[in-house]
Every structure is written in structure tokens, then in C-alpha cells.
C-alpha positions in Angstrom: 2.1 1.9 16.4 1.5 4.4 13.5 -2.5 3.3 14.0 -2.1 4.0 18.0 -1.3 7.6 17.3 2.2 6.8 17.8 3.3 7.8 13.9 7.0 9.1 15.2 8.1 5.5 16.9 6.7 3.2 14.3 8.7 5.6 11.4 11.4 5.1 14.0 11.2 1.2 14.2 10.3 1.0 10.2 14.0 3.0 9.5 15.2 0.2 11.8 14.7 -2.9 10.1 16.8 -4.8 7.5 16.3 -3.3 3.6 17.6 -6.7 2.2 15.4 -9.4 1.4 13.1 -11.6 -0.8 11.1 -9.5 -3.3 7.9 -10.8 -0.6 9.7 -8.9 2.1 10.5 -5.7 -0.3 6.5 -5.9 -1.0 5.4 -5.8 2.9 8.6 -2.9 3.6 7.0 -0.8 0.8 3.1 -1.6 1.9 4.6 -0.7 5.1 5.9 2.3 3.8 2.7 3.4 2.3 0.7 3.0 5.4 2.9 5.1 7.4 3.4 7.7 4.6 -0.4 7.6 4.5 -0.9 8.2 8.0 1.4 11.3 8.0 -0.4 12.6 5.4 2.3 12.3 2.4 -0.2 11.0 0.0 2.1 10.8 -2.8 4.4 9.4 -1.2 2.3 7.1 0.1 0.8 5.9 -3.7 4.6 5.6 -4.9 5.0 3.3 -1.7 2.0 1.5 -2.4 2.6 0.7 -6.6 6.5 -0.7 -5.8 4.7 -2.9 -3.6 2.4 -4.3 -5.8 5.3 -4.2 -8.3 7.1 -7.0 -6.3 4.1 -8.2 -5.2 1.0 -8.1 -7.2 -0.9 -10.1 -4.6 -0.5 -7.8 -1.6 -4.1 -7.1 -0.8 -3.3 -4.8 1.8 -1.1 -2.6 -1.4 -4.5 -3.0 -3.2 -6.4 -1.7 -0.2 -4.2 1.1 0.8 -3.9 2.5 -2.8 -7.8 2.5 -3.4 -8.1 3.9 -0.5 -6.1 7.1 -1.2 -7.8 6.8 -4.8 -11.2 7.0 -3.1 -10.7 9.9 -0.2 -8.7 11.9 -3.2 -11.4 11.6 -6.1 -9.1 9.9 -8.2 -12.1 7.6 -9.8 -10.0 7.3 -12.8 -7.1 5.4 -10.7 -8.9 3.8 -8.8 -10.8 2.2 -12.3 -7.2 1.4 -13.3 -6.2 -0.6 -10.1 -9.6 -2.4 -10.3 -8.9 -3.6 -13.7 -5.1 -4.1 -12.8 -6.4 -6.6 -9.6 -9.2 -8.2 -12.2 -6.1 -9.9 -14.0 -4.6 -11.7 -11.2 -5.3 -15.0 -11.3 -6.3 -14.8 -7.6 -9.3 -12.0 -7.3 -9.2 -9.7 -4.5 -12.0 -8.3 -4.7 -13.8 -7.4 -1.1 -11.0 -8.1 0.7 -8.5 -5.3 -1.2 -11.9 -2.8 -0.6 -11.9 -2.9 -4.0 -15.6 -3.4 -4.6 
């Protein structure tokens, strides 16, 4: 929805769904949160969204992918060096998948 240009129902439907769940679940909500907070333009926001993601869920690609992406359009080389070092010690690389190349 939020990508459709329809930011307003897919906050709506986000504020919807259950907060409870598996620390998985807790990952996607807060990648989820990011996204939309990215869309709206709440960058910070957005980056807090993104890092409690990956803090319940170090492998959420899309987390990686989100956060660099903010790191890249803002500048923030230096963050963006620390989340590329922080996805280089998973035992899983992301790599081109996370943008992260």
C-alpha cells in the first residue's frame, strides 16, 4: 500500500495488526515500521525502526537494505561502513541482496 502511494491506509492497517509475537515477527513489524516511516519521510524514525529490527533479527535483509539505503541518500558513509561490517559477521553474508555492496 505505502509503495502504491497509499501511505495513510497501509499506516492505518500497520496500527491494526497484533504487537505480540515471536522476536521473527517483532523483526518484520519493526522492518515494517521502517519502511513506512521511510516513505513518510521520518528518516529517523525510520533508522531507529530499522536497528530494533535487526536487533531481533540480524538476518532481515530487507532491515539491512532499508537502513543502507537511508545511509546512502543521507551521506552517512560512516554508517553505512558500520552496517557493512556489522552484516560481514553473520554467519550468513548478505551481501547484494541487503544492497549492501
Amino acid at each position: 500500500l505505502a509503495t502504491a502511494n497509499r501511505l495513510a491506509d497501509a499506516e492505518t492497517l500497520f496500527k491494526s495488526l497484533p504487537t505480540k509475537g515471536t522476536s521473527l515477527y517483532q523483526s518484520a513489524a519493526q522492518q515494517s515500521s521502517g519502511t513506512l516511516n521511510a516513505i513518510g519521510g521520518k528518516t529517523d524514525e525510520a533508522i531507529t525502526a530499522y536497528k530494533k529490527s535487526l536487533a531481533l533479527n540480524p538476518y532481515n535483509l530487507q532491515s539491512y537494505a532499508g537502513l543502507a539505503g537511508i545511509y546512502k541518500q543521507a551521506g552517512k558513509q560512516t554508517e553505512l561502513k558500520g552496517l557493512v561490517s556489522e552484516a560481514s559477521q553473520l554467519d550468513i553474508k548478505p551481501g547484494k541482496s541487503a544492497e549492501l555492496d
